[in-house]
N, C-alpha and C positions, 0 to 999 in steps of 0.2 A: 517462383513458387507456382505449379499448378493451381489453375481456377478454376477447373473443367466439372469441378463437386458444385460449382454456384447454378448451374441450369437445374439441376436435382432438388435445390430449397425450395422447401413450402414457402419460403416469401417472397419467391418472387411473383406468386398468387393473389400476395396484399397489397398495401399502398403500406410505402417505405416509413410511413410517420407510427406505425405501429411499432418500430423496432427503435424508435427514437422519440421514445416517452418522457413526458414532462414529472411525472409523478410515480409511486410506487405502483400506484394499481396496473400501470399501466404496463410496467417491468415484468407484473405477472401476467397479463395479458400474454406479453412477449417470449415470458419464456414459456406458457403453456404451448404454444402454437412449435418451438425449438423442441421441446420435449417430445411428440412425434416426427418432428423432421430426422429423414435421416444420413442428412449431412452435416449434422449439429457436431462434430467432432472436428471434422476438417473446418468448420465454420470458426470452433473457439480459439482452432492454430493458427490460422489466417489472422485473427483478431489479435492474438498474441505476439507472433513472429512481425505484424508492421505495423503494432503497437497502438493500436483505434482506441482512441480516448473513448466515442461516443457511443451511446446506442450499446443492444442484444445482441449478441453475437454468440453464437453456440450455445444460448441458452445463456449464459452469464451477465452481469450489469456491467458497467464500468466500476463499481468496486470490487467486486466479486474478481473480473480480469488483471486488477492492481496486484490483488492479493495472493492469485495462483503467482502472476510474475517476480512479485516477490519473494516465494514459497520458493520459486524455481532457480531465483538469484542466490537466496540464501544457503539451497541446499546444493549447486554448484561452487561455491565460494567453500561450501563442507568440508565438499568432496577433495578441493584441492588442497584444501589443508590438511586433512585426513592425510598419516603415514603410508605410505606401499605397502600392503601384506608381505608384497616379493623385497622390499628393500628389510624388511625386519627380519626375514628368513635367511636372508644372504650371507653366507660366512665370511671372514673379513680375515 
């Protein structure tokens, strides 16, 4: 996976404990500062794709990150359940 978006983050500006909050206020600290970066995209795939329990990452908590993965498990699991368009059209 490409890193080369991480030299680009505003965090690497701050000190790393900002992005790995004890408390809510501090999540929102996190993700205002995500919320003008602008590698916050590529930041929340990276978090996604190698699955970071901890800490802001593209702007999301570690619930928030649970919740897209699941969204994305579920709606792939859909998909392959979901019939072929082309297999119902096919004359037999």
């Amino acid at each position: 996976m490409d890193t080369t978006w991480m030299a680009q983050g505003k965090c690497r500006q701050l000190a790393p404990a900002t992005f790995f909050p004890s408390d809510g206020v501090g999540v929102e600290v996190a993700r205002r500062i995500c919320a003008e970066c602008p590698v916050k995209g590529p930041c929340l795939e990276y978090a996604l794709c190698n699955r970071i329990e901890h800490g802001v990452w593209g702007g999301a908590s570690e619930r928030e990150r649970r919740r897209i993965s699941r969204g994305r498990r579920l709606a792939a699991q859909a998909a392959r359940l979901k019939p072929s368009s082309r297999a119902a059209t096919t004359p037999r």
